[in-house]
C-alpha positions in Angstrom: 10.4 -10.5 1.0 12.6 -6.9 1.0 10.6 -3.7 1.3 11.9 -2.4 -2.0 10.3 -5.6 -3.3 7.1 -5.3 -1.0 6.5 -1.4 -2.1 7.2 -1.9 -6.1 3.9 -2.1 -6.6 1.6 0.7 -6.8 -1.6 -1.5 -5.8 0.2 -2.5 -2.8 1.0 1.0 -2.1 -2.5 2.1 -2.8 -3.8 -1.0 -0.2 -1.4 -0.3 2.5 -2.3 3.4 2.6 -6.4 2.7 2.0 -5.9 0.4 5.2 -4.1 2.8 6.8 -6.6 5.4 7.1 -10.0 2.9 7.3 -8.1 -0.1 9.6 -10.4 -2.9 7.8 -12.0 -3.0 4.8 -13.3 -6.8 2.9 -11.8 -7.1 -0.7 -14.4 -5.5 -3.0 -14.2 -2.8 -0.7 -10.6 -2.4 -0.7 -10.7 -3.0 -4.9 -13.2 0.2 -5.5 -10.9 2.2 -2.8 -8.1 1.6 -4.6 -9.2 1.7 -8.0 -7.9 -1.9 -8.7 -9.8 -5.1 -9.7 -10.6 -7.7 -7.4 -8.1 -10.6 -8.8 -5.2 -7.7 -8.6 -6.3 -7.0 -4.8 -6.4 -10.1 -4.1 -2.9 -11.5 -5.2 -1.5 -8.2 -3.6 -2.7 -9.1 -0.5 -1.6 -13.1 -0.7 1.9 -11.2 -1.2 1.3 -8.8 1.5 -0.3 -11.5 3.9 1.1 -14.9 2.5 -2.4 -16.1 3.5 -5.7 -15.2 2.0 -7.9 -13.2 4.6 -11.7 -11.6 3.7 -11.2 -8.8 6.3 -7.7 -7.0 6.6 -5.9 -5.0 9.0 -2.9 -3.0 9.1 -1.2 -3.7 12.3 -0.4 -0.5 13.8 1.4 -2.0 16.4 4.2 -3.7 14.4 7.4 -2.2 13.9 7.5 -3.2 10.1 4.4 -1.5 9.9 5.6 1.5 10.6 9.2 1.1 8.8 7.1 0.3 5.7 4.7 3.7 6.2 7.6 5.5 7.3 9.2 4.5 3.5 6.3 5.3 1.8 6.4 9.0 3.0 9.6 8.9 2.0 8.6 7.3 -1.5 5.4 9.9 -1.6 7.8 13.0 -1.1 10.9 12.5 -3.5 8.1 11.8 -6.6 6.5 15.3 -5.3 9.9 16.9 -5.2 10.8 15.4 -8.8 7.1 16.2 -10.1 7.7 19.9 -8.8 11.4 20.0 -10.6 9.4 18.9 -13.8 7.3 21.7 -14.0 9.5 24.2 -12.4 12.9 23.9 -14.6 
């Protein structure tokens, strides 16, 4: 799966930087955190995972990992940036 794909979602989003800060969470957990239902947690994860897990973890360590968190920031500042143009014509 691309990251464009991978990061479309905003649950995902929301998972991937819950899991970021915590490190493991179980899957109601991570669906109050995120302010999701359970079902949409779940399938986000199968597509995050492709597997099915009751504890996750972000692994730090991998260089995806941090390609992915690295785009994020960069998805995180540009809707800041356009938010600010908005209310500041």
């Amino acid at each position: 799966m691309d990251l464009e794909k991978l990061i479309s979602s905003s649950c995902r989003r929301r998972i991937i930087n819950f899991l970021w800060k915590v490190h493991s969470a179980n899957v109601m957990e991570l669906a109050r955190k995120v302010n999701s239902t359970y079902n949409q947690v779940n399938s986000n994860l199968l597509i995050l995972a492709h597997g099915r897990e009751r504890i996750i973890k972000l692994d730090k360590e991998n260089p995806k990992t941090t390609l992915l968190l690295e785009a994020l920031k960069i998805l995180n500042r540009q809707k800041y940036t356009e938010h600010s143009v908005k209310l500041n014509p």
